[in-house]
C-alpha positions, -999 to 999 in steps of 0.1 A, spaced: -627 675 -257 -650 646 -263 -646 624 -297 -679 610 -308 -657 579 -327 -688 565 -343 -689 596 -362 -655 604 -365 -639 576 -388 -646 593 -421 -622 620 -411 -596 600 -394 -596 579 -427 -600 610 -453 -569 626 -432 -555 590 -431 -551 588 -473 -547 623 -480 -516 625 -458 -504 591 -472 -503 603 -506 -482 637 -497 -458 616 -474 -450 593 -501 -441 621 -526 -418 635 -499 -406 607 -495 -393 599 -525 -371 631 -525 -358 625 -495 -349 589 -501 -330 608 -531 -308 630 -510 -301 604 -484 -291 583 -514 -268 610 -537 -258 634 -506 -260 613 -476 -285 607 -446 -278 629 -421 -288 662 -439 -317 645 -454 -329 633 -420 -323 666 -404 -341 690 -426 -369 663 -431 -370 668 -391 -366 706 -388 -396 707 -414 -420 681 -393 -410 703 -363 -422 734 -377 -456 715 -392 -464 702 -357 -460 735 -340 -482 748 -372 -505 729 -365 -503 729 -327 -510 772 -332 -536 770 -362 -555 746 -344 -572 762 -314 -576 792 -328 -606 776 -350 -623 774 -318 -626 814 -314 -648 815 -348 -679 811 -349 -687 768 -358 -707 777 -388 -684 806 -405 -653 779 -398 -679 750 -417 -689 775 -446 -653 794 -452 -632 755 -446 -658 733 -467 -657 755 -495 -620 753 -496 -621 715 -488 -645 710 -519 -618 730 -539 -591 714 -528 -609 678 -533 -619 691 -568 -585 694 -580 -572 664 -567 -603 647 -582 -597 663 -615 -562 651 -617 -571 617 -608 -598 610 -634 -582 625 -663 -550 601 -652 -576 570 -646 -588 578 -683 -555 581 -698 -556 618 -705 -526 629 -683 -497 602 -677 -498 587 -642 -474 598 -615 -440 577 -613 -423 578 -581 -393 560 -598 -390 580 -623 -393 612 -596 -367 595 -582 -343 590 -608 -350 628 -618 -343 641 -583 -310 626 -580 -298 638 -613 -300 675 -603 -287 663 -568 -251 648 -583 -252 679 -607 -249 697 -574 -217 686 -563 -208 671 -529 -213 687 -496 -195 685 -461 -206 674 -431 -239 690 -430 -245 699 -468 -266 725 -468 -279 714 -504 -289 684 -490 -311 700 -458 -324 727 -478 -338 700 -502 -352 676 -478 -366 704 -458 -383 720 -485 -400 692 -502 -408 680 -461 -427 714 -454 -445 720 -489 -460 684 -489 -465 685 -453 -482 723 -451 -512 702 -476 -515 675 -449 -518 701 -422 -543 722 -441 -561 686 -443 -563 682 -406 -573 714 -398 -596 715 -426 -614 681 -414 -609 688 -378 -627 723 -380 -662 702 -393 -674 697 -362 -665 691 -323 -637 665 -314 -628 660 -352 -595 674 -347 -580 646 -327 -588 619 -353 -578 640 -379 -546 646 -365 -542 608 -354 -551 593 -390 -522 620 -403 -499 605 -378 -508 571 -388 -501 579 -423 -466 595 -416 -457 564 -396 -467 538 -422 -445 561 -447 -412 561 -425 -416 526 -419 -419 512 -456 -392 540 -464 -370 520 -440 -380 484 -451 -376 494 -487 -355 519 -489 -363 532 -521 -396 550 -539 -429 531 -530 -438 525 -566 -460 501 -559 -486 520 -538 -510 532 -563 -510 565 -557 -536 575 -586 -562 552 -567 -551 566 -532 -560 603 -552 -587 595 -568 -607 579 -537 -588 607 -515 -607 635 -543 -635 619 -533 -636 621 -499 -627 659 -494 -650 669 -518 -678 650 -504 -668 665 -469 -663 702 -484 -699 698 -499 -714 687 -465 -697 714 -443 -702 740 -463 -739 731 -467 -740 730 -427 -719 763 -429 -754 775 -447 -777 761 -423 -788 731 -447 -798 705 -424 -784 671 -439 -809 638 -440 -797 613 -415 -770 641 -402 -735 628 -402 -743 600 -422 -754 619 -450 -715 621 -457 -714 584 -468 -744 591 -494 -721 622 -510 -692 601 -511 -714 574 -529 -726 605 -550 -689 613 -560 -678 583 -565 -704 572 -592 -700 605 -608 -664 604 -608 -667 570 -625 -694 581 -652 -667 610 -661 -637 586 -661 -657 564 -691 -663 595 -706 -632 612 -709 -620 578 -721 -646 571 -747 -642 605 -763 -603 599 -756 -609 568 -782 -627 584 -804 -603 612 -810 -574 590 -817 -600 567 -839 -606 599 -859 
């Protein structure tokens, strides 16, 4: 397989900050049951899960290639525009004060409450695997559905898709271990909010492939509907803020 890297960036960075934003929200849960019920059931089921989303993901993968390139584009774009949609939602209603913003301390502190109301484990506390491999597979099945997603747009996308989604993961585990405690810090509204933008301004361009649009300057149409997003997405934000104001003020 040949991977035309000029054009394949945008997905290895869409894949890149999607994935970073579900493996810091496992994260956090798993930092909670190494913390309350101790590290080697959290580090075991997080494993078992990542074992089973690589295999996922090694059996999904190829069988894109069987389908016809333009029903993949049409049937994944639509549910990438979808999926970037929601995400997008959520992050301009949070940007404009709407909905509270995400805390992963707070997450944190919540998690491990219900984790001492469990009681202690043994050895290998089931509690604690079943936890960490849970929150693992659910947060990790939405970064393999990214990759795939972004992969199936087109020849040789997979690889970088896959590769920014490993990037992501590492950068995770290795803050996780410098810090060892919830990455508070990153702001993960912003990583949503530019990540919104990104699928849906892939979604839009697949799927418009998928229906045999031919796209102005091809693959770098892309970086014109992310501009489109983006200033739309920012127009809504003042918006829903304004009016926001205005109903308090009333």
């Amino acid at each position: 397989m040949i991977v035309n890297w000029a054009h394949a960036w945008p997905s290895a960075t869409a894949a890149f900050l999607a994935s970073l934003v579900e493996f810091v929200e496992a994260l956090t849960v798993v930092l909670a049951v190494g913390t309350v019920r101790g590290w080697r059931g959290a580090l075991f089921g997080a494993g078992a899960a990542v074992a089973v989303l690589l295999l996922a993901v090694l059996l999904l993968g190829p069988l894109l290639t069987d389908i016809p390139l333009r029903t993949v584009q049409l049937g994944i774009g639509g549910l990438l525009l979808l999926f970037g949609m929601r995400w997008l939602r959520k992050a301009i209603l949070r940007a404009a004060g709407v909905l509270p913003l995400h805390d992963e301390e707070a997450a944190f502190a919540k998690e491990s409450a219900k984790l001492h109301s469990l009681g202690l484990g043994g050895r290998w506390d089931k509690v604690g695997i079943a936890t960490a491999f849970k929150i693992t597979l659910l947060e990790g099945l939405e970064v393999v559905f990214i990759v795939i997603a972004v992969g199936a747009g087109g020849s040789g996308l997979l690889v970088p898709a896959s590769l920014g989604a490993l990037a992501a993961m590492l950068v995770v585990i290795a803050l996780g271990v410098l810090v060892h405690r919830p990455l508070s810090t990153i702001p993960e509204n912003t990583f949503k909010f530019i990540v919104g933008v990104l699928l849906s301004a892939f979604g839009t361009f697949w799927a418009g492939e998928g229906m045999g649009l031919t796209w102005p300057g091809e693959d770098w149409s892309i970086l014109g509907l992310v501009a489109g997003f983006l200033v739309v997405s920012l127009l809504a934000v003042r918006l829903c803020r304004s009016r926001g104001e205005e109903t308090a003020a009333s």
